[in-house]
C-alpha positions in Angstrom: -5.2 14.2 -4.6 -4.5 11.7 -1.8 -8.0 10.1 -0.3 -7.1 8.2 3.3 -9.7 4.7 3.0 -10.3 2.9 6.1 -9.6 -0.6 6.3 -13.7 -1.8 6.4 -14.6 -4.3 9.5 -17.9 -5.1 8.0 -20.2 -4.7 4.8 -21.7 -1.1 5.9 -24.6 0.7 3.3 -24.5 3.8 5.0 -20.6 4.6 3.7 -19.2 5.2 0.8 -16.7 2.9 -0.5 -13.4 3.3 -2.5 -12.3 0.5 -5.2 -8.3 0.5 -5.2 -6.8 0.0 -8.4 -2.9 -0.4 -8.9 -0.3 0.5 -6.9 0.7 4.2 -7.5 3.6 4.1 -4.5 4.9 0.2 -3.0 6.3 1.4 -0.2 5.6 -1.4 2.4 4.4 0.8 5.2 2.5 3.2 3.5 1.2 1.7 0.0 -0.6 4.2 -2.5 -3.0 2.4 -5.2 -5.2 4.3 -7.9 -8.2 4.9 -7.3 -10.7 2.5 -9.8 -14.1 3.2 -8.6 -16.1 4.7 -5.7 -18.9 2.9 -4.2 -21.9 5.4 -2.6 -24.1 3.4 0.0 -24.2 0.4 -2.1 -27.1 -2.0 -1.2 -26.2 -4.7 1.2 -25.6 -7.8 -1.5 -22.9 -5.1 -3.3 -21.6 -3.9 0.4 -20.7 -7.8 1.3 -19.1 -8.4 -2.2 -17.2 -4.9 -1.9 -15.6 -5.9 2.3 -15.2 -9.6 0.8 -12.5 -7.6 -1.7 -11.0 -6.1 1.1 -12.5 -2.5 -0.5 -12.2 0.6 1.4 -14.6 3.0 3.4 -14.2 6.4 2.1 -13.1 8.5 5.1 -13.6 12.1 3.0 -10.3 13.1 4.3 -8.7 14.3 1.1 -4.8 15.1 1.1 -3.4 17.5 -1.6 -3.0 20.6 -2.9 -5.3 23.4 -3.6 -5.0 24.1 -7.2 -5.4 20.4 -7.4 -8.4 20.2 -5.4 -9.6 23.2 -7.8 -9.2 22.1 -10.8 -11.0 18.0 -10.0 -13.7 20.5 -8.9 -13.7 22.7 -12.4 -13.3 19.5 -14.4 -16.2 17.8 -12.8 -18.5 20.7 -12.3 -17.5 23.3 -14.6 -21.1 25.1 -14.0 -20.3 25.1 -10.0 -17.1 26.4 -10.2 -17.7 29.0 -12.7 -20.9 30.3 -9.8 -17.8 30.4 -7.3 -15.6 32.3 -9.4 -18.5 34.8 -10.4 -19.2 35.8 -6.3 -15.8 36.5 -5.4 -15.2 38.8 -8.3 -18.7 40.2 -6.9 -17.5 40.3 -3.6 -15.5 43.2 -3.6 -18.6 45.4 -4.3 -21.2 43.3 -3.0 -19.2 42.6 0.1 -18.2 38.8 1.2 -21.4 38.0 3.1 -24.0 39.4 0.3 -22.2 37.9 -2.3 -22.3 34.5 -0.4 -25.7 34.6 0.5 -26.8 35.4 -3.5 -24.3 32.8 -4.4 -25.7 29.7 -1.9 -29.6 31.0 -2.7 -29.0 30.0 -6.7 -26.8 26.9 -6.4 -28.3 23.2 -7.7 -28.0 20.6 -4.3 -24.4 19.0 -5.6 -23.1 15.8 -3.9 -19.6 15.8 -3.8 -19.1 12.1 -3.7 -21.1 11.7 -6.5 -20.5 14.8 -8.6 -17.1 14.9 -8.1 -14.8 12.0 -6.7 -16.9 9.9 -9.0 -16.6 11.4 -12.2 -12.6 12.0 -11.5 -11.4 8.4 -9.9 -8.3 8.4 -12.5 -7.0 12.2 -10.8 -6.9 10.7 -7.2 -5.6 7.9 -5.4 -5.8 6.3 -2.0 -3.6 5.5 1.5 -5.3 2.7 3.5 -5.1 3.7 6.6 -3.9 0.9 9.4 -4.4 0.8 13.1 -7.4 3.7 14.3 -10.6 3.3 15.1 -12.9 5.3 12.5 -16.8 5.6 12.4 -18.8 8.1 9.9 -20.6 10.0 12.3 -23.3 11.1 9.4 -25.9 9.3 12.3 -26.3 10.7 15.6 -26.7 7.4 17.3 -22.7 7.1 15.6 -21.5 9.8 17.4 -23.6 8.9 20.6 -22.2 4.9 20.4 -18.5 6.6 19.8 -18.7 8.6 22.7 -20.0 5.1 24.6 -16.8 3.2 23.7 -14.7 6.5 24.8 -16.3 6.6 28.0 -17.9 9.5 27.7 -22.0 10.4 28.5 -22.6 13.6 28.1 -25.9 14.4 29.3 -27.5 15.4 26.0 -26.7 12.3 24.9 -29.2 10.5 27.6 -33.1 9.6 27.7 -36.0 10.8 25.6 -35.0 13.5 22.7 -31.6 12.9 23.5 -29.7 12.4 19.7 -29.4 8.5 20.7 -32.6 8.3 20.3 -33.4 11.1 17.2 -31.0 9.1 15.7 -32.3 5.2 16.0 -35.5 6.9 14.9 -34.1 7.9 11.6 -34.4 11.5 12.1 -35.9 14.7 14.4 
């Protein structure tokens, strides 16, 4: 499993952070390195020290196979996985949408970052990835300030209750 990182232009806490290792692939162009360690919203003295090292934000854009993706998922959560597997062998009688719904109403709150890309950083690697502009829109004053730079002001996006606003608040 390929992760693309994004080269950082500042020490951000609100991203999560990937720690390359060494060099899986030394292709000029394209270099792939190990993944050694993921950072998740580090405080702002570990954010500094992690863009001073030239680490990478983690753009949760994951390239690889299925099975792949599968089986970092089985390894890490065996319990999660084996929840998944049970509701589509119930689906055929339960139907899709009932099997779901039981499935999503049982489940523990599971952060991938944590849970998964964490535990596993020896199974994946990462591309750095040169020359686009990238912003986590996790914040609705992100996607707001995005649509700014693009030129573009949607109407939703102006005055009071708009998601500028929701969003510089810290929430709804």
């Amino acid at each position: 499993m390929i992760l693309l990182g994004i080269r950082a232009d500042g020490p951000e806490v609100q991203y999560g952070w990937i720690e390359a290792g060494d060099p899986l692939i030394e292709r000029p162009a394209y270099p792939v390195y190990r993944v050694r360690r993921f950072w998740e919203k580090p405080t702002a003295a570990v954010a500094e020290m992690l863009f001073e090292r030239g680490c990478l934000w983690n753009s949760f854009v994951l390239v690889g196979r299925v099975p792949a993706l599968l089986g970092l998922i089985r390894e890490s959560v065996p319990d999660l996985f084996s929840a998944f597997t049970a509701a589509w062998l119930r689906h055929a009688t339960l139907g899709e949408r009932e099997a779901m719904r039981s499935l999503y109403a049982t489940l523990p709150s599971t952060n991938f970052s944590d849970d998964v890309l964490s535990t596993r950083p020896g199974s994946l690697a990462v591309l750095p990835v040169r020359g686009v502009s990238w912003c986590d829109w996790g914040d609705p004053a992100r996607v707001v300030s995005t649509l700014g730079r693009l030129g573009l002001h949607p109407e939703w996006a102006e005055g009071e209750g708009s998601l500028a606003e929701v969003g510089s608040r810290g929430g709804p």
